[in-house]
PLY file of the C-alpha trace (Angstrom):
ply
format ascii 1.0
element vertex 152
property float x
property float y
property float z
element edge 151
property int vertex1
property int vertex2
end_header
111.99 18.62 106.87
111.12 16.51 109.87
107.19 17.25 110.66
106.35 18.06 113.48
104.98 16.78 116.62
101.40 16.15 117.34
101.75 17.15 120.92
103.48 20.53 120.28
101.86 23.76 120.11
103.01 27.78 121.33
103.45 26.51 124.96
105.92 23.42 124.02
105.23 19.93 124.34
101.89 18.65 125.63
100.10 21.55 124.35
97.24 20.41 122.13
96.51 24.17 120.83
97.34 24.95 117.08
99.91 27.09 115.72
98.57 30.61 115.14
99.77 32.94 112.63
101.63 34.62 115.13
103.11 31.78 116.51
104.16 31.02 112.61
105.92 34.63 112.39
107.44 33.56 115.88
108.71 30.57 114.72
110.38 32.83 111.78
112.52 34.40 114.00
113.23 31.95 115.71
114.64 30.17 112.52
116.47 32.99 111.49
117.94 33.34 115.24
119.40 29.75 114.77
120.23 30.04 111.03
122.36 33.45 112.47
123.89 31.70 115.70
123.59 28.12 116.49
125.68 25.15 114.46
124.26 21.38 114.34
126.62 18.67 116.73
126.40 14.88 116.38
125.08 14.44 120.01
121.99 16.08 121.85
123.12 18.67 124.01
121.18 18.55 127.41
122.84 22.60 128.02
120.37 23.74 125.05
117.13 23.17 126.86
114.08 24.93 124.36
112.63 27.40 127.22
116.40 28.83 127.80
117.28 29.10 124.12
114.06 30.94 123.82
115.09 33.39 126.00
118.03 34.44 124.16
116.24 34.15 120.44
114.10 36.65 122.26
116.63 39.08 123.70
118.43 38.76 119.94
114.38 39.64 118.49
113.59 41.87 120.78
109.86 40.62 121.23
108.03 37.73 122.61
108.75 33.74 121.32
107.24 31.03 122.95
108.92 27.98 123.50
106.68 26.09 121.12
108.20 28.41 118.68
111.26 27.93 119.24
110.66 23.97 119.04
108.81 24.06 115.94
111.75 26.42 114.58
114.08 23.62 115.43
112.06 20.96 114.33
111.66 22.68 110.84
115.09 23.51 110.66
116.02 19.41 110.35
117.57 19.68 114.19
117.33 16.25 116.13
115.60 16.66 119.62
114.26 14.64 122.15
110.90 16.10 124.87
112.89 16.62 128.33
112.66 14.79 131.15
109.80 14.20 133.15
105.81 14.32 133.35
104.43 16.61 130.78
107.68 18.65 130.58
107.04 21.19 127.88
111.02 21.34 127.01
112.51 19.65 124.07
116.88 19.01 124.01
118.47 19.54 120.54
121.89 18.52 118.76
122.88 22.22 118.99
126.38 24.19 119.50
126.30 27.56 121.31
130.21 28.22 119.97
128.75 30.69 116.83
126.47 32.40 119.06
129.40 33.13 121.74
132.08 33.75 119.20
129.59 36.50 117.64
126.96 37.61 120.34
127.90 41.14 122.06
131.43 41.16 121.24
133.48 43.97 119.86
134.58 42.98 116.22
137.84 45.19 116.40
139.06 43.52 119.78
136.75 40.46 121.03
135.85 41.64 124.00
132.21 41.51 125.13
130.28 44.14 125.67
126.80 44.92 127.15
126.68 41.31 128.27
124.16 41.71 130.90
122.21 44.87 128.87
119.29 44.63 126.95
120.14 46.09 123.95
117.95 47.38 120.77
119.12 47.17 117.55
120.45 50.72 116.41
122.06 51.63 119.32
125.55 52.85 119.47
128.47 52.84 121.79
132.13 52.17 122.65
133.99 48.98 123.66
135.90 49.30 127.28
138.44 47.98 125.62
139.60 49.53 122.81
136.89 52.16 122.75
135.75 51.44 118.85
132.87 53.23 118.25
130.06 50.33 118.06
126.78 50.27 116.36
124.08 47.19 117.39
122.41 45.85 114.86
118.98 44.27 115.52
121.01 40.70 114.62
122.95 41.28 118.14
126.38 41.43 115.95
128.35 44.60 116.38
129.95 46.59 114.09
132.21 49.23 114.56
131.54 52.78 113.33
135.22 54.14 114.06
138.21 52.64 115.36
139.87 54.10 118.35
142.81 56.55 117.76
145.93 54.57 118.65
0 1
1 2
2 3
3 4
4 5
5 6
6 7
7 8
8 9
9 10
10 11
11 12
12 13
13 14
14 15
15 16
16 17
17 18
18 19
19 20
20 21
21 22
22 23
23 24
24 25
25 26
26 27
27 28
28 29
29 30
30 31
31 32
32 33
33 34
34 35
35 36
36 37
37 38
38 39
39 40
40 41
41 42
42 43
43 44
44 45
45 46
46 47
47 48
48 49
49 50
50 51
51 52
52 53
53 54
54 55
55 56
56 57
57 58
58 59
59 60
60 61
61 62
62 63
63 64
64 65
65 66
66 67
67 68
68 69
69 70
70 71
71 72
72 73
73 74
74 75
75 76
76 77
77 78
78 79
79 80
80 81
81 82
82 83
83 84
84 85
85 86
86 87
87 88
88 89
89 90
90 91
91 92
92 93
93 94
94 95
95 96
96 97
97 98
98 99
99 100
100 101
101 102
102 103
103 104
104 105
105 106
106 107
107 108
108 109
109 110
110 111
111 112
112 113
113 114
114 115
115 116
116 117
117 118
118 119
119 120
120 121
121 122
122 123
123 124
124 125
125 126
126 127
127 128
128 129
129 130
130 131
131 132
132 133
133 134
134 135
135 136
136 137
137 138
138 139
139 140
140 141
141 142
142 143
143 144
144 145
145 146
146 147
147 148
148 149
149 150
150 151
């Protein structure tokens, strides 16, 4: 495991506060949000920026990360990264591929079409796919599972 940074704490880069212990359960999540989604690349991906990636680990959680979090996560997890561009830019780059998380994330398993793209959506709740109207169940993990398969 790569250690991390001295300049990183909950905000991102050039934060000189500690980790918490809630930043440490944040960063848990966060782990398990990448272990669940994202694949490693051989190149740094400059579409992955840390504050956006946050943004989905916390839709997929369903509570607060910060982007230090979501860093440290990274970091931990043996992911290459390099501080973004620019004067005390918080933001950190990673060798990461989105592909698992858009193959899986909000789409129906019985037809692949996505659904609730642009709906927050809590783990538990149920619904149909436009599409082939399968009977869908969320589960906190943001991967769908169907509950009954339409009547064809």
């Amino acid at each position: 495991m790569t250690s991390r940074p001295e300049n990183l704490g909950p905000n991102g880069f050039e934060d000189s506060r500690k980790f918490t212990e809630e930043d440490e359960s944040q960063i848990d999540l966060c782990k398990r949000w990448i272990s669940t989604f994202i694949e490693p690349r051989k190149t740094l991906n400059d579409k992955t920026y840390s504050y956006g990636m946050k943004h989905i680990a916390e839709d997929w959680a369903g509570s607060y990360v910060s982007n230090g979090a979501f860093i440290a996560a990274a970091i931990d997890l043996g992911y290459r990264y390099k501080q973004a561009q620019g004067k005390k830019n918080p933001n950190a780059i990673f060798n990461m591929s989105l592909k698992g998380y858009e193959a899986l994330w909000k789409r129906c398993p019985s037809c692949g079409k996505r659904v609730g793209e642009n709906t927050r959506i809590k783990g538990g709740e149920t619904g149909s796919c436009p599409k082939c109207h399968a009977e869908l169940l969320w589960e906190k993990e943001g991967i769908l599972k169907v509950t009954k398969l339409p009547d064809f």
